[in-house]
Backbone as numpy.savetxt, mean C-alpha at the origin, in Angstrom:
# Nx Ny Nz CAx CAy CAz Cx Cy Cz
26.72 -6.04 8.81 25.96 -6.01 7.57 24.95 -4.86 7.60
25.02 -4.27 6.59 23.71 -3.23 6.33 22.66 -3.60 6.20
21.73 -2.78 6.98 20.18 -2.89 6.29 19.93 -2.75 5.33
18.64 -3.30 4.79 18.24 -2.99 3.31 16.77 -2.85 3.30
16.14 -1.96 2.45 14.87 -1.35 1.93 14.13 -1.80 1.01
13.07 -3.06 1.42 12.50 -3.50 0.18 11.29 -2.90 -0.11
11.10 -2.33 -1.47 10.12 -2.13 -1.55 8.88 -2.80 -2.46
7.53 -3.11 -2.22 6.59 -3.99 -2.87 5.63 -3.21 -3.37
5.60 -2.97 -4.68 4.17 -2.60 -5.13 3.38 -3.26 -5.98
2.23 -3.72 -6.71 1.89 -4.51 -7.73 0.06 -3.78 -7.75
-0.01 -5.06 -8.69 -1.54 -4.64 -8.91 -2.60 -4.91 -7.53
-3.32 -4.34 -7.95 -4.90 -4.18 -6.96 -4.92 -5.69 -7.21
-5.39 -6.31 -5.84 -5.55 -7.85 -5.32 -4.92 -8.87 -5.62
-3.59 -8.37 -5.57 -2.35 -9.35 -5.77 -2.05 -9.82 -4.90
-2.24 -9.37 -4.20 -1.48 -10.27 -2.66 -0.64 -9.84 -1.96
0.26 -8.07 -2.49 1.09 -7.64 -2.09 1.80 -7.49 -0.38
-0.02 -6.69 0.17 -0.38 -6.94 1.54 0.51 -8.06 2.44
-0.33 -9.19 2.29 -0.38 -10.56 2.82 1.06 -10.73 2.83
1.62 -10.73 1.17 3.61 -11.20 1.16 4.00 -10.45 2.17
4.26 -8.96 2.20 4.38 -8.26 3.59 4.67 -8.98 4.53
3.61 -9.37 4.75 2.81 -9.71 6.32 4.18 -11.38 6.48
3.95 -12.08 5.32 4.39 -13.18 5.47 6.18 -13.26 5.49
6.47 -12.67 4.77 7.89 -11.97 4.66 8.57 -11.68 6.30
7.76 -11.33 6.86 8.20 -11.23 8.07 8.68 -12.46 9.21
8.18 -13.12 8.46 9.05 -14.95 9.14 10.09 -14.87 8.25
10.73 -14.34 7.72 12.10 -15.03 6.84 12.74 -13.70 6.87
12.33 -12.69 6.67 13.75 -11.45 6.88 13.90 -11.12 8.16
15.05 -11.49 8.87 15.45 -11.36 10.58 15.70 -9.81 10.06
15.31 -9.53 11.47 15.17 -7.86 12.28 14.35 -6.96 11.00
12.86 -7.28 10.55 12.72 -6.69 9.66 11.08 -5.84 10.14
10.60 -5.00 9.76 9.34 -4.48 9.34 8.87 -3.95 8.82
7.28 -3.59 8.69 6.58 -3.16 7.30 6.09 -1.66 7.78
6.72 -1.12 6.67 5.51 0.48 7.07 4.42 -0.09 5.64
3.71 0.10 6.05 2.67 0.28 5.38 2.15 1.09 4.64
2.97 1.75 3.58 2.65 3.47 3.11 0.95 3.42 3.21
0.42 2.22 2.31 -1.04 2.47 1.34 -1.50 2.76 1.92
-1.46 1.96 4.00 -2.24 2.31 4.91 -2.46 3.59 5.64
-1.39 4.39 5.82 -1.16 5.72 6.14 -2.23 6.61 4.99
-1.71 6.07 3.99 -2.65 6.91 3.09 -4.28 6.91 3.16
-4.58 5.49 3.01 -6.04 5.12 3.69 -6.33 5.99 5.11
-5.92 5.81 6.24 -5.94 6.59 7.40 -6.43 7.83 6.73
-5.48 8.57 6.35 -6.06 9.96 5.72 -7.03 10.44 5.05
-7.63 9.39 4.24 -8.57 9.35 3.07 -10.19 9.07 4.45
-8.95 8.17 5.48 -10.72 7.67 5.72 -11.09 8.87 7.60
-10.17 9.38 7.04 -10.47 10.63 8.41 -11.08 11.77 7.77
-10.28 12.14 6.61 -11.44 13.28 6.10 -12.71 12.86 5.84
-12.73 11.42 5.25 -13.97 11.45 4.94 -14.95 11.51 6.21
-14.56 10.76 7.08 -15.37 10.64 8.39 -15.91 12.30 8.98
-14.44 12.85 9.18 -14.68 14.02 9.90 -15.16 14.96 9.21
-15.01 15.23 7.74 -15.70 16.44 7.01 -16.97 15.81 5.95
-16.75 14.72 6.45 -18.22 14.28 5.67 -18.36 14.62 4.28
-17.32 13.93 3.77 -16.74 14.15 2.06 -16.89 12.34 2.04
-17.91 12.50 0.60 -18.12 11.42 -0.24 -17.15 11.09 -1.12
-17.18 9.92 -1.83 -16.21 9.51 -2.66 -16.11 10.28 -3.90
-17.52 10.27 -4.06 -17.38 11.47 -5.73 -17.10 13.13 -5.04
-16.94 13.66 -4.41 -16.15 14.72 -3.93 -15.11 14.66 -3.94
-14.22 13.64 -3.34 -12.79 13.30 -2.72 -11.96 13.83 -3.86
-12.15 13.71 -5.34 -11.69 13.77 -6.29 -11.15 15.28 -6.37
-12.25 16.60 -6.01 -11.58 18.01 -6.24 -11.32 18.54 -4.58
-11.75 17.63 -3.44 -11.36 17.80 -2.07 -9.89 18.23 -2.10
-9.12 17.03 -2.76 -7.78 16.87 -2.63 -7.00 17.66 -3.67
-7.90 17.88 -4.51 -6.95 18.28 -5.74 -5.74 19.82 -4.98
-4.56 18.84 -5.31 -3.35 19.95 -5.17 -2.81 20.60 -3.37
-3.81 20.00 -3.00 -3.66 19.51 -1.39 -2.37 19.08 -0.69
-1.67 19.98 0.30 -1.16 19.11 0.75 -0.72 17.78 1.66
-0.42 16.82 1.31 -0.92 15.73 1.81 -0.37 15.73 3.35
0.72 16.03 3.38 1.08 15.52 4.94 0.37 16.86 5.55
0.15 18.19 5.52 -0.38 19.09 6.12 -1.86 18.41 6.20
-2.79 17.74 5.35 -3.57 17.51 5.89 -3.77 16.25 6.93
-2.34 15.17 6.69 -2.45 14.42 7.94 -2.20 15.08 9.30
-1.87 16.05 9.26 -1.31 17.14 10.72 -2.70 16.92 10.80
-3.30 17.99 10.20 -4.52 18.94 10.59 -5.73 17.70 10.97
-5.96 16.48 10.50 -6.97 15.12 10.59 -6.43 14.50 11.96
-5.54 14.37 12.36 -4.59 13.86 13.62 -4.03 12.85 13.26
-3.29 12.24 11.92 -3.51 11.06 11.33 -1.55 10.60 11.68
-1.45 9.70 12.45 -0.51 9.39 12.15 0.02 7.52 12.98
1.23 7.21 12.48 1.57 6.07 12.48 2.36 5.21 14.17
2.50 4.09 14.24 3.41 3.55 15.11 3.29 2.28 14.42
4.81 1.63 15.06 5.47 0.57 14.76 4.79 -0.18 15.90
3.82 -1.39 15.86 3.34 -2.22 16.83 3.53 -3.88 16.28
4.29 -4.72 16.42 4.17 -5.59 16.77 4.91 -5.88 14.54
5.76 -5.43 14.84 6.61 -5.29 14.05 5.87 -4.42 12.44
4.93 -4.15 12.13 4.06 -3.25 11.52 3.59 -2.10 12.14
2.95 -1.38 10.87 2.70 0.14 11.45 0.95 0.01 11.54
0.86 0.68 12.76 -0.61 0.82 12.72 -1.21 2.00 12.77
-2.46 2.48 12.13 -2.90 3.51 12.10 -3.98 4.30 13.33
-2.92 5.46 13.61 -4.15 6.00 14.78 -4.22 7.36 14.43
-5.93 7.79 14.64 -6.50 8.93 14.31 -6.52 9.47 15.53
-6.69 10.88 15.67 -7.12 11.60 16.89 -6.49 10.40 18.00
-5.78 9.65 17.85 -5.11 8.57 19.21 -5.57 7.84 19.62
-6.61 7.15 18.37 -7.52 5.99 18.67 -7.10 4.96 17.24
-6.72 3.95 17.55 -6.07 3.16 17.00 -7.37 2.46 15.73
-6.72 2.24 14.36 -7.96 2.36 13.21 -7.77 0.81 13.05
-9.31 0.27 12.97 -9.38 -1.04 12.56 -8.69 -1.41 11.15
-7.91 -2.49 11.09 -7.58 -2.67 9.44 -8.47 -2.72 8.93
-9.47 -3.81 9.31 -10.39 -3.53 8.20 -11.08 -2.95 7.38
-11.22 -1.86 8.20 -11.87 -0.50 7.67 -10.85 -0.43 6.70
-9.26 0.05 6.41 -8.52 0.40 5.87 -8.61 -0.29 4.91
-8.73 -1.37 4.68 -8.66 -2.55 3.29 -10.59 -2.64 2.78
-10.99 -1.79 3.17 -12.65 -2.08 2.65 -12.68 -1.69 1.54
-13.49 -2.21 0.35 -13.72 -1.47 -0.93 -13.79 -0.10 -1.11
-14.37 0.59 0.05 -14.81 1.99 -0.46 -13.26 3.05 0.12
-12.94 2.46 0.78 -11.18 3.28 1.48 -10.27 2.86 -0.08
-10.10 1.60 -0.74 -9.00 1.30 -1.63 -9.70 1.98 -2.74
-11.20 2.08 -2.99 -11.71 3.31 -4.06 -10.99 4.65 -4.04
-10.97 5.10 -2.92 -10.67 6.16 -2.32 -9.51 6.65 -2.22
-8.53 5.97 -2.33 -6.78 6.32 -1.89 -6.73 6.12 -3.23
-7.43 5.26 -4.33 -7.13 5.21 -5.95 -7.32 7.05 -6.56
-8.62 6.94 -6.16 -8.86 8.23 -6.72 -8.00 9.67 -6.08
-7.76 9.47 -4.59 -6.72 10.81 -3.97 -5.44 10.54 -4.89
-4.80 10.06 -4.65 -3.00 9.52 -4.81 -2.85 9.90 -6.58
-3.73 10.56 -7.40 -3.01 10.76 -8.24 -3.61 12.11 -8.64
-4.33 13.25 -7.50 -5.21 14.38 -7.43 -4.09 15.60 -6.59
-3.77 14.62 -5.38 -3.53 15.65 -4.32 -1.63 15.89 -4.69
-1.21 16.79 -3.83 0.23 17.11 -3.88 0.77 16.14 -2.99
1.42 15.26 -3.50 2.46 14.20 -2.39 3.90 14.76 -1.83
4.85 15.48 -2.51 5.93 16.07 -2.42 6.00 16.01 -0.87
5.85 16.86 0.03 5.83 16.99 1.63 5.68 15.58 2.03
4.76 14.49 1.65 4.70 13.51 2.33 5.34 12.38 1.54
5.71 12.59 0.35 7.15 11.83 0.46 7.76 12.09 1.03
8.61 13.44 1.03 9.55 14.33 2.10 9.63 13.04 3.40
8.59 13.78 4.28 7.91 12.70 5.43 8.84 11.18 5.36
8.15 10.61 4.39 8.23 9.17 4.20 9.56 9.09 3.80
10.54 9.19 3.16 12.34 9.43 3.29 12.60 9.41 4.77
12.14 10.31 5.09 12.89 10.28 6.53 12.61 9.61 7.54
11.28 8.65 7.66 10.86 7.51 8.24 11.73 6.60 7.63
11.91 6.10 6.34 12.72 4.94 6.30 13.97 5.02 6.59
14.89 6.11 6.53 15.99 6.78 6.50 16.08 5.71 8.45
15.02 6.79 9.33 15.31 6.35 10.24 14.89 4.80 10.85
14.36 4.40 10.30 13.96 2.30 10.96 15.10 2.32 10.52
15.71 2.45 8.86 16.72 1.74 8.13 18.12 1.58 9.25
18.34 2.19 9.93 19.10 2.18 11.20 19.46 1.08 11.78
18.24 0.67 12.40 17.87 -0.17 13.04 17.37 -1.71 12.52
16.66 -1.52 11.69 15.83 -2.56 10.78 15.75 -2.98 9.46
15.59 -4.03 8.69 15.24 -4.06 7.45 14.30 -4.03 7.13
13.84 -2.75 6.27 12.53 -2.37 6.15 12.13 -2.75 4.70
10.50 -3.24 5.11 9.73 -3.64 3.91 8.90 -2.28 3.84
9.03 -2.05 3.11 7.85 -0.81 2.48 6.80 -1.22 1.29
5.75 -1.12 1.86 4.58 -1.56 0.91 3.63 -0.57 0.64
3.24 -0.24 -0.95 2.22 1.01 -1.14 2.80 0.94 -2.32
2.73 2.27 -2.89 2.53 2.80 -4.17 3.42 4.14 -4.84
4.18 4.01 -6.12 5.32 5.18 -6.35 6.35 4.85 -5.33
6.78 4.09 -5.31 7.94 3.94 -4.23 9.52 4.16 -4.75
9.78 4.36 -6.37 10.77 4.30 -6.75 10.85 5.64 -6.33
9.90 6.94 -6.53 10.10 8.26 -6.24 9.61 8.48 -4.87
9.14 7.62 -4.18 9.23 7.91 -2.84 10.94 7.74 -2.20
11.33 6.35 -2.38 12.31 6.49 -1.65 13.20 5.65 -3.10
14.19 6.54 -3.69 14.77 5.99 -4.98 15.90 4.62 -4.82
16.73 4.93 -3.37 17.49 4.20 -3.59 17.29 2.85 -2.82
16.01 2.57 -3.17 15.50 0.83 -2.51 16.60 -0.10 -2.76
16.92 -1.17 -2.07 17.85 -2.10 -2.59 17.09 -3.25 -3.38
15.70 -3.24 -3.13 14.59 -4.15 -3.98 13.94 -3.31 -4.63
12.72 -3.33 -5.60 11.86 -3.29 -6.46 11.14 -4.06 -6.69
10.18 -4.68 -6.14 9.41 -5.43 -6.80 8.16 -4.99 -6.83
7.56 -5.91 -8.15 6.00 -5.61 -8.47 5.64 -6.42 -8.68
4.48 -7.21 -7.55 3.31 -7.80 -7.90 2.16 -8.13 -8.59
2.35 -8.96 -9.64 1.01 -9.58 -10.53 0.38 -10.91 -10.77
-0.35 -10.88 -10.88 -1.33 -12.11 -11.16 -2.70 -11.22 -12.54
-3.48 -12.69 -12.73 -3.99 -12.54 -13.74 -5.38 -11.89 -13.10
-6.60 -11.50 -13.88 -7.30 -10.33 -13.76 -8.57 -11.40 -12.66
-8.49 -12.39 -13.10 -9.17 -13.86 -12.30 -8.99 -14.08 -11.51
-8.15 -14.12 -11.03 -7.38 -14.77 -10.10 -7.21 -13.60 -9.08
-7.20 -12.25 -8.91 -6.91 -11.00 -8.28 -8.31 -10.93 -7.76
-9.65 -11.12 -8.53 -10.85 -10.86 -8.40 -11.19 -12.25 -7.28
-10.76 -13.33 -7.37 -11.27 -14.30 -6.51 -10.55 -14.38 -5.07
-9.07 -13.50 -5.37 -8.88 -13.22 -3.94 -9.73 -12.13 -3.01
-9.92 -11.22 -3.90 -10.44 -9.98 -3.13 -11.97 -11.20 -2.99
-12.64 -11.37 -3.65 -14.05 -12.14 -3.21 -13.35 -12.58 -1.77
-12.45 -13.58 -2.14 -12.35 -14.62 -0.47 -12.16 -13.47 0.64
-11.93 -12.31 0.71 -10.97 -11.05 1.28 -12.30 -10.51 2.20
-13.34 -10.06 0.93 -14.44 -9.14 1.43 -16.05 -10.29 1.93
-15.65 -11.31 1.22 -16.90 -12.60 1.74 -17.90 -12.70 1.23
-18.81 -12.66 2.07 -20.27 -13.20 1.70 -21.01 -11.93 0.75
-20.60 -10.82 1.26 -21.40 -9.94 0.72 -20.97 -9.10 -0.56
-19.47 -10.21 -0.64 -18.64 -9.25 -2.63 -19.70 -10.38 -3.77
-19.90 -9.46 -4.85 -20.12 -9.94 -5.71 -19.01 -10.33 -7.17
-18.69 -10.91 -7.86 -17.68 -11.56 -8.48 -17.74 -10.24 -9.52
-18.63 -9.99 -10.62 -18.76 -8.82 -11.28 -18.15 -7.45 -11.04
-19.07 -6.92 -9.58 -18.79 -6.11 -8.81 -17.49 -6.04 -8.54
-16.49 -6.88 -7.98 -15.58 -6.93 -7.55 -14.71 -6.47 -8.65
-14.69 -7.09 -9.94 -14.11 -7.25 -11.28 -14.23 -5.55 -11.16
-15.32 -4.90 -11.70 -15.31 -3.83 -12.22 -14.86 -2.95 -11.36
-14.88 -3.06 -9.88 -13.84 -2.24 -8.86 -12.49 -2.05 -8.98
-11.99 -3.56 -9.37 -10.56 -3.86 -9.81 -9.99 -2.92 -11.08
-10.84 -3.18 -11.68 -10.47 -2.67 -13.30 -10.63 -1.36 -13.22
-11.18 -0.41 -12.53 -11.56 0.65 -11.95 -10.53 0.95 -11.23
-9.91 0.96 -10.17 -8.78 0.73 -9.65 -7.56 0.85 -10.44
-7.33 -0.37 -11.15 -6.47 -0.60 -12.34 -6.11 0.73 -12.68
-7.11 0.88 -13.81 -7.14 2.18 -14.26 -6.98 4.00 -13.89
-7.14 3.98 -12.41 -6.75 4.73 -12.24 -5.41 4.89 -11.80
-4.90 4.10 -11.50 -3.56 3.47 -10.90 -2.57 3.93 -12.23
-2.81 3.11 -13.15 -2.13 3.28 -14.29 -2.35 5.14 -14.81
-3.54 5.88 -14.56 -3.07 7.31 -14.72 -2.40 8.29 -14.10
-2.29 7.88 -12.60 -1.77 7.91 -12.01 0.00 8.06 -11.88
0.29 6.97 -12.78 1.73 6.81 -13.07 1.79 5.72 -12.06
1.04 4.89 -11.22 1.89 4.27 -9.81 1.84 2.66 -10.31
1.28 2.24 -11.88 2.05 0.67 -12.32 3.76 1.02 -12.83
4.18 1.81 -12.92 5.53 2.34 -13.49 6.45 0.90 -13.22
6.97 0.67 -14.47 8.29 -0.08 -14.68 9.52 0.35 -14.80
10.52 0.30 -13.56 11.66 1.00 -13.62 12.71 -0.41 -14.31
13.68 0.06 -14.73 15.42 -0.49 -15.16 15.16 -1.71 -13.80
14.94 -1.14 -12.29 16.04 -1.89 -10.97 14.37 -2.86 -10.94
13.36 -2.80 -11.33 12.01 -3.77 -10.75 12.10 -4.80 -11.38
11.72 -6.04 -10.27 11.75 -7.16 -10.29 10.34 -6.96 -10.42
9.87 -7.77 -11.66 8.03 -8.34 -11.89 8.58 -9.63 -11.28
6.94 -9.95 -10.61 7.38 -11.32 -9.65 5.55 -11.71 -9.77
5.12 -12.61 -11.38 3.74 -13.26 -11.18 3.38 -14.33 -10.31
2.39 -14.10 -9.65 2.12 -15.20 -8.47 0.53 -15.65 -8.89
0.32 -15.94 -9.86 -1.34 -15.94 -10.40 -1.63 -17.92 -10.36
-0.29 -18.31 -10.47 -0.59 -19.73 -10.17 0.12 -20.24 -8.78
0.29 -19.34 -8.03 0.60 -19.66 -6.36 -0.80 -20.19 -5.67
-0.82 -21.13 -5.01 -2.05 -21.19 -4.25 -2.09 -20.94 -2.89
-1.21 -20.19 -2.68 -1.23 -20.02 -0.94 -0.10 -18.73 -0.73
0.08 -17.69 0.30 0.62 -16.79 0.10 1.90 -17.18 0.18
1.73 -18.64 1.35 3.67 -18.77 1.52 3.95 -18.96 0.25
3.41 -19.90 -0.93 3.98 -20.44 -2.17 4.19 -18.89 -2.63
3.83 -17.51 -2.88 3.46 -16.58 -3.27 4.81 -15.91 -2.53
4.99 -15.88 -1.27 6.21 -15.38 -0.59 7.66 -15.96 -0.78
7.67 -17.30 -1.04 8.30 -18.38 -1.28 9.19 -18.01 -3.19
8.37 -17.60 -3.54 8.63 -16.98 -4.97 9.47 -15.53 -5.21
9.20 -14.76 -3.93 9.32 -13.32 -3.83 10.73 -13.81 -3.10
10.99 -14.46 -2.37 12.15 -14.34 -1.73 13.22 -15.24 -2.53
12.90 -15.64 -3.36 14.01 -16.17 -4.67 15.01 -15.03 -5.41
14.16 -13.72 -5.02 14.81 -12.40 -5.75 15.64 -12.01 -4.52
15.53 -11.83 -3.61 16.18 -11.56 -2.29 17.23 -12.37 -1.60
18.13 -11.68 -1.36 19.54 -11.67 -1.29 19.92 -11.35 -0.03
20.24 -11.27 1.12 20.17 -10.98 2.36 22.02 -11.61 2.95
């Protein structure tokens, strides 16, 4: 039997992440690259190392190329423990950092500034090669033109409530419900200029806004999946 290439994208605090993560108890011989995270890595090395703010990041990148600047940052990936993890200069990057409000600000505002072409390039030939070996989940953003011939499509949604009270439970004590909202919608919005909510012919929409738990949420996603 052949491998197959799923790919997951949806809205900001859907849960996309987590299904990933959970997906991985039910698809035998499978793993996740993590595009969004690779991208975060990058976003959060320049910022570190050249000491570029968020309202900079915007003409930093403009027209940039993206994988030349993951060369030049030291930014790159490994497969650990069936996911990809991010290491800078060869020091392995906390997730958390990667999923913090001000990194998912940040990869919103790069990802629809800088030149991707080369690091799609890149990213083809990473899945090209797991696909070998593995059934790969690919999670991030533009994935129909990252890698076209996915054997899945799906896109993740829930309602604008319900996205905002996950990210609260996500970030804790110190998110505010408002705050959070207007990050989202902020987000949203740039996402959508971006081009990266795109509805293709082959995408499965898959709402999970009345799931209460990710398995019920994964449990839903794998009703489309065929194996």
């Amino acid at each position: 039997m052949n491998n197959i290439v799923i790919g997951i994208e949806g809205l900001v605090g859907s849960g996309k992440t987590s299904i990933c993560k959970e997906l991985l108890k039910y698809i035998p011989n499978s793993i996740i690259l993590h595009g969004g995270n690779l991208y975060r890595g990058i976003v959060y090395a320049l910022m570190s190392s050249e000491h570029i703010n968020i309202k900079e990041l915007k003409e930093s990148v403009k027209n940039v190329n993206v994988k030349e600047l993951m060369n030049r940052l030291g930014v790159e990936f490994k497969i650990e423990d069936r996911e990809t993890v991010i290491y800078i200069n060869g020091k392995k990057t906390d997730d958390e950092i990667l999923q913090s409000k001000e990194a998912s600000m940040a990869v919103s505002i790069t990802g629809g500034n800088a030149d991707n072409t080369a690091f799609y390039s890149f990213a083809r030939t990473l899945i090209d090669m797991y696909k070998q070996k593995f059934n790969v989940i690919v999670s991030g953003r533009d994935l129909m033109n990252i890698y076209p011939n996915l054997d899945y499509h799906l896109f993740i949604e829930a309602s604008l409530d319900e996205r905002v009270k996950r990210k609260l439970k996500q970030y804790g004590n110190d998110a505010n419900y408002e705050e959070i909202k207007k990050n989202i919608l902020s987000r949203d919005e740039l996402q959508e200029k971006a081009g990266y909510y795109k509805i293709y012919d082959k995408t499965i929409r898959i709402d999970v806004t009345d799931c209460n738990t990710i398995e019920e949420s994964t449990k839903k996603v794998l009703q489309e999946i065929h194996i």
